[in-house]
HTML snippet that shows the backbone in 3Dmol.js (N, CA, C, O; Angstrom):
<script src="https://3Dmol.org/build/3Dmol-min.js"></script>
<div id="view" style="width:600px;height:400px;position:relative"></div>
<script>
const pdb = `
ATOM      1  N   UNK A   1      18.815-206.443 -61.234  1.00  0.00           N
ATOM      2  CA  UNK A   1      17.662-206.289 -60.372  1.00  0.00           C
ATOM      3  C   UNK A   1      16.518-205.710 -61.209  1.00  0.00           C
ATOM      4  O   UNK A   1      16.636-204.777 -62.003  1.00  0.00           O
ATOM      5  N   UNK A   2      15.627-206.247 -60.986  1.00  0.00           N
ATOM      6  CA  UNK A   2      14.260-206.125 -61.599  1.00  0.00           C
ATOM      7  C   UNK A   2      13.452-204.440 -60.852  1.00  0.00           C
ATOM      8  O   UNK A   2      13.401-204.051 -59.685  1.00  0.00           O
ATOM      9  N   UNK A   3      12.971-203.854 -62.053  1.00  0.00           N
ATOM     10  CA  UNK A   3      11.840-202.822 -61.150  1.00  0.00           C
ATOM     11  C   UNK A   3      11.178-203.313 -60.091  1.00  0.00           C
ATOM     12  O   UNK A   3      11.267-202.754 -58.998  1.00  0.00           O
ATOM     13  N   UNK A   4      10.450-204.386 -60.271  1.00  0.00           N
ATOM     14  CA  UNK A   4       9.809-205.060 -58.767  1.00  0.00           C
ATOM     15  C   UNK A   4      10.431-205.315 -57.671  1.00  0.00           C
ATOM     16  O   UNK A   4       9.944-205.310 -56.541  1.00  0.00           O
ATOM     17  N   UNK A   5      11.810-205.603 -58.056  1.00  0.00           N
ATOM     18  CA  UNK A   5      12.762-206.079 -56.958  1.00  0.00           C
ATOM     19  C   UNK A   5      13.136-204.726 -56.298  1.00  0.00           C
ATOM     20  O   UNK A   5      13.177-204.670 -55.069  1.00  0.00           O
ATOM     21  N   UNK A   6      13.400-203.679 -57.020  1.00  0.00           N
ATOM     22  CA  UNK A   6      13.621-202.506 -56.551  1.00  0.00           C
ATOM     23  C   UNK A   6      12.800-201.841 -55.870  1.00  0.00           C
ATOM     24  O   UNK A   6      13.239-201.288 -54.862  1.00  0.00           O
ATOM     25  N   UNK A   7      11.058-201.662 -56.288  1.00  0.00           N
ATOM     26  CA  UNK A   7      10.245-201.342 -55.668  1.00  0.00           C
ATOM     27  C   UNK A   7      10.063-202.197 -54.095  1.00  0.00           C
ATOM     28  O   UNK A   7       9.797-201.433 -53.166  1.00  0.00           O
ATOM     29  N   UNK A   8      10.143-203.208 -53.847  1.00  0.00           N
ATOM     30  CA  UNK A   8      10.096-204.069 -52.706  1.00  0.00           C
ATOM     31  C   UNK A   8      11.262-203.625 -51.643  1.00  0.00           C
ATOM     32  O   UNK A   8      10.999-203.281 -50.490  1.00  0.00           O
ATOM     33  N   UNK A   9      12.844-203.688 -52.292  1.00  0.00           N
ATOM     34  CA  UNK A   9      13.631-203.273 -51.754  1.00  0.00           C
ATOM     35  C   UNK A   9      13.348-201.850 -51.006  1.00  0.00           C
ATOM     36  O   UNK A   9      13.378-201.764 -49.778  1.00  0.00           O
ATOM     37  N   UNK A  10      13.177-201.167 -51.532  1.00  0.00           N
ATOM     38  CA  UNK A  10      12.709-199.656 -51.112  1.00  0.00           C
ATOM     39  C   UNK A  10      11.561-199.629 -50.084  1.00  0.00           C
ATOM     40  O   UNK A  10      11.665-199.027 -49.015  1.00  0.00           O
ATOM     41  N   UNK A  11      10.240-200.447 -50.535  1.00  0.00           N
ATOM     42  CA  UNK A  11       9.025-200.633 -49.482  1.00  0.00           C
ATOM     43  C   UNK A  11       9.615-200.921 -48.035  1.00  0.00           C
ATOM     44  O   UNK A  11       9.315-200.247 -47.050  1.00  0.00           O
ATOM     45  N   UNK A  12      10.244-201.698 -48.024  1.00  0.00           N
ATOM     46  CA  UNK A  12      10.785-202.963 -47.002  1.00  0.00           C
ATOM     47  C   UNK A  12      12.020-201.834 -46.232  1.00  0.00           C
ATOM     48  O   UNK A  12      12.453-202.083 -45.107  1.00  0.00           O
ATOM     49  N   UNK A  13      12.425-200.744 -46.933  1.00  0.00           N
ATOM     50  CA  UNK A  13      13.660-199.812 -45.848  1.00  0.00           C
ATOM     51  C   UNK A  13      12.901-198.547 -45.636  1.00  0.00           C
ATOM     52  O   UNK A  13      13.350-197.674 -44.894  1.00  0.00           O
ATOM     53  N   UNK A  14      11.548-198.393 -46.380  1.00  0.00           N
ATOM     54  CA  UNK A  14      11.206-197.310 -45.799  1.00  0.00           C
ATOM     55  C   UNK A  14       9.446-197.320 -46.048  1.00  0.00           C
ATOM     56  O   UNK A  14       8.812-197.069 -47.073  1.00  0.00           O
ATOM     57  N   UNK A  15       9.094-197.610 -45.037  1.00  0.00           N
ATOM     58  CA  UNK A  15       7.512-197.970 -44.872  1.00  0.00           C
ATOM     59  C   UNK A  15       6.867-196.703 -45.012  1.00  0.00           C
ATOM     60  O   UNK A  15       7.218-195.663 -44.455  1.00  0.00           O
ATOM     61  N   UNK A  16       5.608-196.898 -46.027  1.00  0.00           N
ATOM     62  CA  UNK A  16       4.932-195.911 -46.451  1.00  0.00           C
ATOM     63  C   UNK A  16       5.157-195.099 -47.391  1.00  0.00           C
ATOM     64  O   UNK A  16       4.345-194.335 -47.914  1.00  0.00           O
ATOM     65  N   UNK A  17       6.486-195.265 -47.684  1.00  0.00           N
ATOM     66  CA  UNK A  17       7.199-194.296 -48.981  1.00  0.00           C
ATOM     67  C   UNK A  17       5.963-195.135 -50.379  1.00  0.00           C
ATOM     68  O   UNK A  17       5.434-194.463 -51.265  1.00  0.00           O
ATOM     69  N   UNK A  18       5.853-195.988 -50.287  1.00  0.00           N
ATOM     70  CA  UNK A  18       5.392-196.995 -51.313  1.00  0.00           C
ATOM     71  C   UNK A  18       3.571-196.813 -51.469  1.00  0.00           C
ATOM     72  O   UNK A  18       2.913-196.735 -52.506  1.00  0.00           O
ATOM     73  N   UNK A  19       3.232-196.791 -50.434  1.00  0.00           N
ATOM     74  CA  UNK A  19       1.839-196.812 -49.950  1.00  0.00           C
ATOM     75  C   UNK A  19       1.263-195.415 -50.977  1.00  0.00           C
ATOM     76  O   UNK A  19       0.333-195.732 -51.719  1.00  0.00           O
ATOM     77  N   UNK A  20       1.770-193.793 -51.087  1.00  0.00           N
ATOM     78  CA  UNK A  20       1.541-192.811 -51.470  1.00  0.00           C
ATOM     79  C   UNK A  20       1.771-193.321 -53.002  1.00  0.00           C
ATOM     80  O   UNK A  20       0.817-193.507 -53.757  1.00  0.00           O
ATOM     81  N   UNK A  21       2.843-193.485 -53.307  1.00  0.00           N
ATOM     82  CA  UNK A  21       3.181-193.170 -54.875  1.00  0.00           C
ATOM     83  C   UNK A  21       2.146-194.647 -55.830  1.00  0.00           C
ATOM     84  O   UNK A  21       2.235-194.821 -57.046  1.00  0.00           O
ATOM     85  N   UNK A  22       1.371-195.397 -55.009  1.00  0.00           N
ATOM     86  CA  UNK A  22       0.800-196.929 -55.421  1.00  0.00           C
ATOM     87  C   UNK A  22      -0.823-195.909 -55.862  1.00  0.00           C
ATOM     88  O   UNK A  22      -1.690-196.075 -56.721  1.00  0.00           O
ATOM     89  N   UNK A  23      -0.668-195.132 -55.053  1.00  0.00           N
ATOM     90  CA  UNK A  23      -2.482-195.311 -54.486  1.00  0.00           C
ATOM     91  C   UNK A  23      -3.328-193.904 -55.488  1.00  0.00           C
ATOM     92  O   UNK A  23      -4.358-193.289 -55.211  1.00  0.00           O
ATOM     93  N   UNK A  24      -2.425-193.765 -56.654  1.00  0.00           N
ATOM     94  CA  UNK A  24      -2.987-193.253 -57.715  1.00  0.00           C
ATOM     95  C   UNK A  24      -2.667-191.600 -57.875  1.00  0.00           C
ATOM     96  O   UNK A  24      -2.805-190.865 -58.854  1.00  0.00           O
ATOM     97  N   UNK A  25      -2.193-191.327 -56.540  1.00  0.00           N
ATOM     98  CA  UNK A  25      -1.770-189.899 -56.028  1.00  0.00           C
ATOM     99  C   UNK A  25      -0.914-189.596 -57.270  1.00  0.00           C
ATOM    100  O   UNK A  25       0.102-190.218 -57.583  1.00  0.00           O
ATOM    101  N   UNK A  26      -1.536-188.403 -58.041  1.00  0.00           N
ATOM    102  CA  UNK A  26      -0.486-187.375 -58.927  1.00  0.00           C
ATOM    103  C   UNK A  26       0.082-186.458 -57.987  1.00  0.00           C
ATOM    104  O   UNK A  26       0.619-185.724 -58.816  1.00  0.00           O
ATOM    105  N   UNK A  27       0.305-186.060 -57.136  1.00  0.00           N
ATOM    106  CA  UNK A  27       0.981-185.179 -56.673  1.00  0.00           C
ATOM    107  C   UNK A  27       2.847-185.424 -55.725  1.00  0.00           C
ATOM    108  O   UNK A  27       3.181-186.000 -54.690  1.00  0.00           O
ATOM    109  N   UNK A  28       3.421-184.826 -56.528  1.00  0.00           N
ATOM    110  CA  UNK A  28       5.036-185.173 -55.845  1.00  0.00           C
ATOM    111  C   UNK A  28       5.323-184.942 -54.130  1.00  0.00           C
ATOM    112  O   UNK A  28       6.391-185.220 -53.586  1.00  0.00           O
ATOM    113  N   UNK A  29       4.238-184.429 -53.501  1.00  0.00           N
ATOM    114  CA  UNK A  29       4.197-183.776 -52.709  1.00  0.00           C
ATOM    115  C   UNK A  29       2.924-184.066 -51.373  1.00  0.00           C
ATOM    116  O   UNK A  29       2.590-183.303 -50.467  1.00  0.00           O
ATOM    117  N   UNK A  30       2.487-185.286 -51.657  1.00  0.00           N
ATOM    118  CA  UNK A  30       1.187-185.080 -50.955  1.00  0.00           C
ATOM    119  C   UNK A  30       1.349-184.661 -49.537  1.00  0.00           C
ATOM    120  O   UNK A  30       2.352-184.542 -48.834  1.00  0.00           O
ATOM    121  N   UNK A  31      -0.279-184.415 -49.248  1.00  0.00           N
ATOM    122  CA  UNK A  31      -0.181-183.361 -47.835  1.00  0.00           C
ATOM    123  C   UNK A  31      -0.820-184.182 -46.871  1.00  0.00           C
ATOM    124  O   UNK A  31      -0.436-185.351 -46.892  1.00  0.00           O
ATOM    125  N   UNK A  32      -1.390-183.996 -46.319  1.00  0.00           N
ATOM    126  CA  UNK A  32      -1.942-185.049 -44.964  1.00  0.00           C
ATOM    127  C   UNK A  32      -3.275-185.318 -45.248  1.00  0.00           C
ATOM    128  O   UNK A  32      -3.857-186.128 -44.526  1.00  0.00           O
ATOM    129  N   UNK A  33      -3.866-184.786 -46.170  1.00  0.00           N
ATOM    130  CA  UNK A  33      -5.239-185.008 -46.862  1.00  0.00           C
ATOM    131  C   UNK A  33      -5.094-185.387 -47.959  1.00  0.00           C
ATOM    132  O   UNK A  33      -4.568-184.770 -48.886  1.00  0.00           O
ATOM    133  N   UNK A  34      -5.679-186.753 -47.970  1.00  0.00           N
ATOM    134  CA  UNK A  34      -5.682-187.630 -49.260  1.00  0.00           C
ATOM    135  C   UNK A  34      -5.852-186.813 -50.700  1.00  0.00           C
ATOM    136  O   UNK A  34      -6.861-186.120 -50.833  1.00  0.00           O
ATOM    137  N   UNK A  35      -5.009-186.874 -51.639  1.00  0.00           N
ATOM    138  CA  UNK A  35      -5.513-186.429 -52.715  1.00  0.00           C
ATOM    139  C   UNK A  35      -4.991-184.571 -52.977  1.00  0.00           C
ATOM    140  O   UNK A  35      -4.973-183.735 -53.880  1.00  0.00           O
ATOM    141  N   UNK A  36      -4.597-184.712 -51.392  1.00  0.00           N
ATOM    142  CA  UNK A  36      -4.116-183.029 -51.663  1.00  0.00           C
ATOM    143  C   UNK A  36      -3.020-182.799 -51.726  1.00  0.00           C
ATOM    144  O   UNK A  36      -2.399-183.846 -51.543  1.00  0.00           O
ATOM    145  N   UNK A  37      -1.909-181.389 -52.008  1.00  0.00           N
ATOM    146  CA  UNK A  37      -0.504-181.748 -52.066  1.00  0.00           C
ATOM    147  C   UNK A  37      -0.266-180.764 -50.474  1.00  0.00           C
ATOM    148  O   UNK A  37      -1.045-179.971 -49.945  1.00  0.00           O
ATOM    149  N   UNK A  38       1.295-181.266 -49.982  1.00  0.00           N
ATOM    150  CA  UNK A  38       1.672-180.036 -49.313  1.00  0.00           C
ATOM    151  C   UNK A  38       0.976-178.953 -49.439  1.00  0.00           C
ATOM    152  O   UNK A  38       0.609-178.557 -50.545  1.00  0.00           O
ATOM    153  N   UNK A  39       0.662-178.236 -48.159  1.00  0.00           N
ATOM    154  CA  UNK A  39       0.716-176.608 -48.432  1.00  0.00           C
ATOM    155  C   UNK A  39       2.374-176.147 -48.021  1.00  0.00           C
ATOM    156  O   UNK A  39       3.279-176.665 -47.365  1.00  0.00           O
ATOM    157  N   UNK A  40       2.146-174.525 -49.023  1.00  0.00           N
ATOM    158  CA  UNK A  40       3.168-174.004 -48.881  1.00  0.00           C
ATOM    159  C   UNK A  40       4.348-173.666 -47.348  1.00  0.00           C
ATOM    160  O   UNK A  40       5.542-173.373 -47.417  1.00  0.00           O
ATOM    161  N   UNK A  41       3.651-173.808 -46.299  1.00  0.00           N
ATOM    162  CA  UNK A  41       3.491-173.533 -45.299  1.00  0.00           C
ATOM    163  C   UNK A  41       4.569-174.934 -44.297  1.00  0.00           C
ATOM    164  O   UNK A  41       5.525-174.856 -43.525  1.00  0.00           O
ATOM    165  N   UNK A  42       3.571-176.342 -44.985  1.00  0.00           N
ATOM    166  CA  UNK A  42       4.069-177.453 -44.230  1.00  0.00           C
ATOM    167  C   UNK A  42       5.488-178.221 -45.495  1.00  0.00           C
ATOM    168  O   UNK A  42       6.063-179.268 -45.198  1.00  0.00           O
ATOM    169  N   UNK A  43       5.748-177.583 -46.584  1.00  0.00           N
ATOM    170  CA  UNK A  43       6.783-177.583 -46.900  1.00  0.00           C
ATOM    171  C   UNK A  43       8.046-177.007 -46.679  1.00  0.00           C
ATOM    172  O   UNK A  43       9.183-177.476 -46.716  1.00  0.00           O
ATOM    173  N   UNK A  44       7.319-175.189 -46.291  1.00  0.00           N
ATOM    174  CA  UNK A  44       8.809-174.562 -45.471  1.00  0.00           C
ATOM    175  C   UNK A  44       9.059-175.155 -44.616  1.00  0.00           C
ATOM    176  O   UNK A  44      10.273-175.337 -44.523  1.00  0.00           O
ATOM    177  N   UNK A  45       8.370-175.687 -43.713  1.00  0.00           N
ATOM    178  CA  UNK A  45       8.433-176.405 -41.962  1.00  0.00           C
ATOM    179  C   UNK A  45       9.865-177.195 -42.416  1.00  0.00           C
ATOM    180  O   UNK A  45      10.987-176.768 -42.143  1.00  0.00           O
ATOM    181  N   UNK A  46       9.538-178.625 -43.280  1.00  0.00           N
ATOM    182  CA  UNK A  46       9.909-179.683 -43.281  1.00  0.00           C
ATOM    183  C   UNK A  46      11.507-178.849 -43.986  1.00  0.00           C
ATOM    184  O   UNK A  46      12.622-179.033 -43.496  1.00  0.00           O
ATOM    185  N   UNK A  47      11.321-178.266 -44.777  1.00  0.00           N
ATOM    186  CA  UNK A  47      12.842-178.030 -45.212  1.00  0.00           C
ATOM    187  C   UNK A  47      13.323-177.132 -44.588  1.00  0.00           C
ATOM    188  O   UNK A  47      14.520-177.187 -44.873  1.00  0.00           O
ATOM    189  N   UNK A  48      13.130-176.116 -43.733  1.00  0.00           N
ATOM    190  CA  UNK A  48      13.692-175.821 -42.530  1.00  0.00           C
ATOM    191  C   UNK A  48      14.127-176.807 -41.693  1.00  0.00           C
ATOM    192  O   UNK A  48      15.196-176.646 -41.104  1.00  0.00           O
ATOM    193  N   UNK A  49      13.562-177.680 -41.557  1.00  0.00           N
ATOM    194  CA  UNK A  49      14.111-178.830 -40.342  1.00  0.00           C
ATOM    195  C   UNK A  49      15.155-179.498 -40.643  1.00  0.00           C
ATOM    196  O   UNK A  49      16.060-179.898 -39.911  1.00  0.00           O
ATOM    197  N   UNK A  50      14.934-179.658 -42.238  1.00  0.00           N
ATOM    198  CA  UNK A  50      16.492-180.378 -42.629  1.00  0.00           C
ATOM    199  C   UNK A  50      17.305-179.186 -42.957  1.00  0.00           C
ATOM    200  O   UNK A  50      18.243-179.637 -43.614  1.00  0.00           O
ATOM    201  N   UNK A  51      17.433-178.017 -42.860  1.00  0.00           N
ATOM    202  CA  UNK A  51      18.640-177.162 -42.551  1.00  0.00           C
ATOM    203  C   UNK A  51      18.135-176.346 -43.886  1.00  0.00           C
ATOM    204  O   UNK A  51      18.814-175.325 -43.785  1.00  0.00           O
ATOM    205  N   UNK A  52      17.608-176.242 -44.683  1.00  0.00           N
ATOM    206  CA  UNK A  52      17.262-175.591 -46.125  1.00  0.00           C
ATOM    207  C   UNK A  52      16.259-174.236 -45.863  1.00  0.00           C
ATOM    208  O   UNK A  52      15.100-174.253 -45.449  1.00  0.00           O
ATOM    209  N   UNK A  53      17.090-173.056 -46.240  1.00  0.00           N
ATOM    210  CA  UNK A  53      16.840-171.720 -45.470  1.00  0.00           C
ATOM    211  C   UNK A  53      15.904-171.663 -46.861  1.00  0.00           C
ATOM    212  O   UNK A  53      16.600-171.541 -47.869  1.00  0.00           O
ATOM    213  N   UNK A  54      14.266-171.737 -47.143  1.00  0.00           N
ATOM    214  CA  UNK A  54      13.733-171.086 -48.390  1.00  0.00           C
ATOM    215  C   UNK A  54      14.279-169.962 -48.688  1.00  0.00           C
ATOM    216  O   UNK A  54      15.052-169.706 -49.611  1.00  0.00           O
ATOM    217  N   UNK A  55      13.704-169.052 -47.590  1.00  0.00           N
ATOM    218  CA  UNK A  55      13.950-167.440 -48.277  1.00  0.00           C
ATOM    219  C   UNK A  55      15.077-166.895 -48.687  1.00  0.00           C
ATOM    220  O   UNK A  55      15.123-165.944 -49.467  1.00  0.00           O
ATOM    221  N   UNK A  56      16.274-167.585 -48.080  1.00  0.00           N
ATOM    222  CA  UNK A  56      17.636-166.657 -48.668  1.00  0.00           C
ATOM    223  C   UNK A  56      17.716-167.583 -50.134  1.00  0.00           C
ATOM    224  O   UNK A  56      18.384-167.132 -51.065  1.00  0.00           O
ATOM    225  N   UNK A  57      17.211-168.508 -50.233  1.00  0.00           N
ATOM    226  CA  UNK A  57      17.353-169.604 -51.330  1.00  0.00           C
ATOM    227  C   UNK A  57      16.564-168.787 -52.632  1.00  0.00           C
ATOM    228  O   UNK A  57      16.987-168.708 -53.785  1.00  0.00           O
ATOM    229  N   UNK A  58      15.471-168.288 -52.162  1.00  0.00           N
ATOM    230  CA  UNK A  58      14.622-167.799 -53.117  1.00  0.00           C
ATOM    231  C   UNK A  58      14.796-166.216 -53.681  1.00  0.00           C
ATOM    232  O   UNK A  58      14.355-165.700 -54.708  1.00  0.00           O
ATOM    233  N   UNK A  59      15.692-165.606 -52.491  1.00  0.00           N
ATOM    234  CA  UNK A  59      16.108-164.423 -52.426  1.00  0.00           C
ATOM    235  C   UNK A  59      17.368-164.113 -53.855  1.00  0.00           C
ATOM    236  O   UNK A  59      17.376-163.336 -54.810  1.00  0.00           O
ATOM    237  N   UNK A  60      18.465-165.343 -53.270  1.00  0.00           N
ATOM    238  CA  UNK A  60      19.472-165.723 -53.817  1.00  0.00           C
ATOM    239  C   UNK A  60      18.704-165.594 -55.704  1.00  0.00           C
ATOM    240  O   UNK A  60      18.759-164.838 -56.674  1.00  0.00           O
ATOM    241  N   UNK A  61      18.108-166.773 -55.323  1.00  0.00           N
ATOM    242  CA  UNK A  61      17.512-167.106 -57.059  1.00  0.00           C
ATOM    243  C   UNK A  61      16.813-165.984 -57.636  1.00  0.00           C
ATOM    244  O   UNK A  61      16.826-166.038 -58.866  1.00  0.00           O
ATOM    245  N   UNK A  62      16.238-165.037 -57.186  1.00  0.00           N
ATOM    246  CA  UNK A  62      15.196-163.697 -58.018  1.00  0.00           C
ATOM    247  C   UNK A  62      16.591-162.843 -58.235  1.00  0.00           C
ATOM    248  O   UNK A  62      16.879-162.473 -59.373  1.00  0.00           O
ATOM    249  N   UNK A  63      17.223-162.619 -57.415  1.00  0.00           N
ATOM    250  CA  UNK A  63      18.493-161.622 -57.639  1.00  0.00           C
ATOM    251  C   UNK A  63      19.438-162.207 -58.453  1.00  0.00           C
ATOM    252  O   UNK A  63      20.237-161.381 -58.894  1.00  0.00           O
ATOM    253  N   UNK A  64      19.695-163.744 -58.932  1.00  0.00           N
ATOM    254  CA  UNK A  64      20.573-164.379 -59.775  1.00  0.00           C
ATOM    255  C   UNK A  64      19.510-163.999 -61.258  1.00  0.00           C
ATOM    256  O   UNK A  64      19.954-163.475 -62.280  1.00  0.00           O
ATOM    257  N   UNK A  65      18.654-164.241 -61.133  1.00  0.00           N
ATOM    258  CA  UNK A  65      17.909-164.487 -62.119  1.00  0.00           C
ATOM    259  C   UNK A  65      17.891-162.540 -63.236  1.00  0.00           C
ATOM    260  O   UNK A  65      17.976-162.318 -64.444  1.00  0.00           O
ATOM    261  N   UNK A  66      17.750-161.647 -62.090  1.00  0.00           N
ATOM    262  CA  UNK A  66      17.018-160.342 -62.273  1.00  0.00           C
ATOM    263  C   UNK A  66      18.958-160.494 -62.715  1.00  0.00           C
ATOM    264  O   UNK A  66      18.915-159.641 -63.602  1.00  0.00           O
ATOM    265  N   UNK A  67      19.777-160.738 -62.712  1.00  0.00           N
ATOM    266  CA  UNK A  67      21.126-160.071 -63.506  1.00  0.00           C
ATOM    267  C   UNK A  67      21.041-161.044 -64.782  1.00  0.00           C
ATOM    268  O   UNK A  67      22.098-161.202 -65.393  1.00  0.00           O
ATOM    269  N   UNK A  68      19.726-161.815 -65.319  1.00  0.00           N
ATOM    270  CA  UNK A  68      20.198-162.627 -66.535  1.00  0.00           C
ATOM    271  C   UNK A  68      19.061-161.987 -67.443  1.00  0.00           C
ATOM    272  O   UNK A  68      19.360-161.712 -68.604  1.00  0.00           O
ATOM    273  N   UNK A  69      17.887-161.757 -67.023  1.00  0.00           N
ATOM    274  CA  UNK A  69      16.412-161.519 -67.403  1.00  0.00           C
ATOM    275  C   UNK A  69      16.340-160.065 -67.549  1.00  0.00           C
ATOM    276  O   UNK A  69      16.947-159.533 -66.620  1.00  0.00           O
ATOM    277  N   UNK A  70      15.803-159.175 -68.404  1.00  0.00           N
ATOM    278  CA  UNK A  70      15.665-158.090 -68.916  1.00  0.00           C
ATOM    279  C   UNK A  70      14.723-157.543 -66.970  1.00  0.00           C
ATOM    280  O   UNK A  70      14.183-158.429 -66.307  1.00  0.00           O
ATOM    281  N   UNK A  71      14.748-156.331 -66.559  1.00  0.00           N
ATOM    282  CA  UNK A  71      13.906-156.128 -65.293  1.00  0.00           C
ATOM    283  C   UNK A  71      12.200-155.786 -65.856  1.00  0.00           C
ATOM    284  O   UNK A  71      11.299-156.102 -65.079  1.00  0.00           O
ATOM    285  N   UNK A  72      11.936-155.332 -66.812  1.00  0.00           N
ATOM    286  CA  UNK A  72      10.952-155.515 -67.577  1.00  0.00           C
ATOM    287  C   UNK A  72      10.141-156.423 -67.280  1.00  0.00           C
ATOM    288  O   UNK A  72       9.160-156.538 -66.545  1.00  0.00           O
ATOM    289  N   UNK A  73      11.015-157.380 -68.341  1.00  0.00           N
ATOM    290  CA  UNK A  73      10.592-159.026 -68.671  1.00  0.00           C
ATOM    291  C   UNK A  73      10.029-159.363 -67.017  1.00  0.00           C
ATOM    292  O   UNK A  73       8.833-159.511 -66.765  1.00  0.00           O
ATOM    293  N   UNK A  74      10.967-159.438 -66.123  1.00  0.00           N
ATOM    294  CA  UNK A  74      11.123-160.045 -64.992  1.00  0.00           C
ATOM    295  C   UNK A  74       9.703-159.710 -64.295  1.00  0.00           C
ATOM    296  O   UNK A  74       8.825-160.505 -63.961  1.00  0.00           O
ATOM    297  N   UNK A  75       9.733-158.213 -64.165  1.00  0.00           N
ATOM    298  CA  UNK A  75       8.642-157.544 -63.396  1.00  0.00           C
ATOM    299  C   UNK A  75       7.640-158.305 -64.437  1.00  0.00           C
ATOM    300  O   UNK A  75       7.132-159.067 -63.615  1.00  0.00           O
ATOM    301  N   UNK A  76       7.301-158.479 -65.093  1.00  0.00           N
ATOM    302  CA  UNK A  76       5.785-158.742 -66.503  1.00  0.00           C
ATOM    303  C   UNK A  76       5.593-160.346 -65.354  1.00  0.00           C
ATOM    304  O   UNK A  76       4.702-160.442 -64.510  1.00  0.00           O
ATOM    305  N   UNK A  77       6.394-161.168 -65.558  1.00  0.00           N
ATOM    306  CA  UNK A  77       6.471-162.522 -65.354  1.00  0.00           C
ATOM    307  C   UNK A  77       6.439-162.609 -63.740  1.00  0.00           C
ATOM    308  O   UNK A  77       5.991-163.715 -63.437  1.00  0.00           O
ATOM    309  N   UNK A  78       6.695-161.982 -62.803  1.00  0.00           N
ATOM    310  CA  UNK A  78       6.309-162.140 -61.194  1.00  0.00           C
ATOM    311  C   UNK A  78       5.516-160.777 -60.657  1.00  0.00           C
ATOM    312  O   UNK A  78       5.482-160.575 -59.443  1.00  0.00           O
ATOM    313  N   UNK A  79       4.837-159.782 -61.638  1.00  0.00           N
ATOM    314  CA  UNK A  79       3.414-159.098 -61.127  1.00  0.00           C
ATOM    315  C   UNK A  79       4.116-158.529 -60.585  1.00  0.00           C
ATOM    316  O   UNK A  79       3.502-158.002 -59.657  1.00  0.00           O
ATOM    317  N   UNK A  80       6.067-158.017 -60.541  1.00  0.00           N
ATOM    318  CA  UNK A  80       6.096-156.505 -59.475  1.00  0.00           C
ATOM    319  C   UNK A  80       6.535-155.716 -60.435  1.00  0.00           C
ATOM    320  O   UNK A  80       6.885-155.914 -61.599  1.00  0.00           O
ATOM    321  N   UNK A  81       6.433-154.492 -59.536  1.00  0.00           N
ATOM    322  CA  UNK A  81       6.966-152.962 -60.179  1.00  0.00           C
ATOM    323  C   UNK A  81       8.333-153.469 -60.739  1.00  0.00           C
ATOM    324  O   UNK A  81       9.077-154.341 -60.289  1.00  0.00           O
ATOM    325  N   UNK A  82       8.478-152.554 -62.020  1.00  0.00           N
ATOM    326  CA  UNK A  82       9.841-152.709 -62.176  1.00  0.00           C
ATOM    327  C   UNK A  82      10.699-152.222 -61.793  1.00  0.00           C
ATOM    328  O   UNK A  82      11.732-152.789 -62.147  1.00  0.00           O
ATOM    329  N   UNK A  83      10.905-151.042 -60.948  1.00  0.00           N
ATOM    330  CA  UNK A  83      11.270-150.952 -60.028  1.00  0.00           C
ATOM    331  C   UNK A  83      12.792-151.520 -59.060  1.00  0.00           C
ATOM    332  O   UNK A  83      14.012-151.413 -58.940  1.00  0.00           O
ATOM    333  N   UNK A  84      11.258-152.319 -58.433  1.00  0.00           N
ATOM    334  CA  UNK A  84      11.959-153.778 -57.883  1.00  0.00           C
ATOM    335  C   UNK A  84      13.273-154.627 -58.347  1.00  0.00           C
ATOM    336  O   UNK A  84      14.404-154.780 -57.887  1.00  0.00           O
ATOM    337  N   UNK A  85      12.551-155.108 -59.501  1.00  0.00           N
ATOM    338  CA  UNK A  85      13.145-155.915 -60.335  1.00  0.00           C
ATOM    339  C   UNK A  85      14.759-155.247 -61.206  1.00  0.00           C
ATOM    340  O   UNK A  85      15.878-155.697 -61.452  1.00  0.00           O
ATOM    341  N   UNK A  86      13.982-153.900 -61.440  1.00  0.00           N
ATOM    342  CA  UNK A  86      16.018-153.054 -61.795  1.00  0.00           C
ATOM    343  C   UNK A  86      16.711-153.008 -60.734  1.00  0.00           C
ATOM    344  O   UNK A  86      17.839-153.497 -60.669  1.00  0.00           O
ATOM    345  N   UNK A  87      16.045-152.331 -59.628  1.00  0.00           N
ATOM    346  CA  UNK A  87      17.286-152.919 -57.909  1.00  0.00           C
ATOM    347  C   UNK A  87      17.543-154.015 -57.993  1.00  0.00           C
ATOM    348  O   UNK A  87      18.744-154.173 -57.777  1.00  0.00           O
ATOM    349  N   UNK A  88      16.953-155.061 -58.238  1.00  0.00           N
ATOM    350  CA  UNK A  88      17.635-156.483 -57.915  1.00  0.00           C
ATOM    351  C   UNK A  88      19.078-156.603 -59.264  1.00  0.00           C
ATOM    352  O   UNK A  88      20.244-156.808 -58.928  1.00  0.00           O
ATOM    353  N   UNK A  89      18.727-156.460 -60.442  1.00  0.00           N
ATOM    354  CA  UNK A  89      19.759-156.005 -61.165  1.00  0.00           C
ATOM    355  C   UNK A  89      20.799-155.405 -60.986  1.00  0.00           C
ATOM    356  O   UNK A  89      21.756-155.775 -61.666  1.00  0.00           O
ATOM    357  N   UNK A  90      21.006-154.212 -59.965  1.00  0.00           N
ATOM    358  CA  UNK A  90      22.239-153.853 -59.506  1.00  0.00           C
ATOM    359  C   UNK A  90      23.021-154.347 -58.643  1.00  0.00           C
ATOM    360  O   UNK A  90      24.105-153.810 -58.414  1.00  0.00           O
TER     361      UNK A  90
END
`;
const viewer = $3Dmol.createViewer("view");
viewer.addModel(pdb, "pdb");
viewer.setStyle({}, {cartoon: {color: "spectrum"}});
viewer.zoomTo();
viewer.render();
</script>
């Protein structure tokens, strides 16, 4: 199967998927205004709806991260007290 054949295949099972990624749009994400991406806001919506909890997700990941990353380093690179960032370490 050819890229074209694939691109068509795909147009043809899911209308409009094709229309965004044709029409010059750099963004992985566009938002309901041409040219703009998601806001942060109408992305939690949508992955809440399909069952995807952000915050324990993001919670999960700073506290995985703060036991690999110096709390220093960590705090320098996300603007908090370090503090913070050594609690998440323990």
């Amino acid at each position: 199967m050819t890229d074209n054949e694939a691109d068509d295949q795909i147009a043809c099972s899911a209308p409009g998927l094709m229309e965004t990624s044709k029409g010059g749009n750099t963004w992985l994400f566009s938002g309901a205004v041409p040219g703009q991406p998601f806001s942060a806001e109408q992305l939690t919506h949508r992955l809440n709806a399909l069952g995807i909890r952000i915050r324990a997700a993001r919670n999960t990941t700073l506290i995985d991260l703060a036991s690999e990353v110096p709390a220093v380093v960590l705090s320098q690179l996300l603007g908090l007290h370090v503090r913070t960032t050594t609690d998440w370490a323990r």
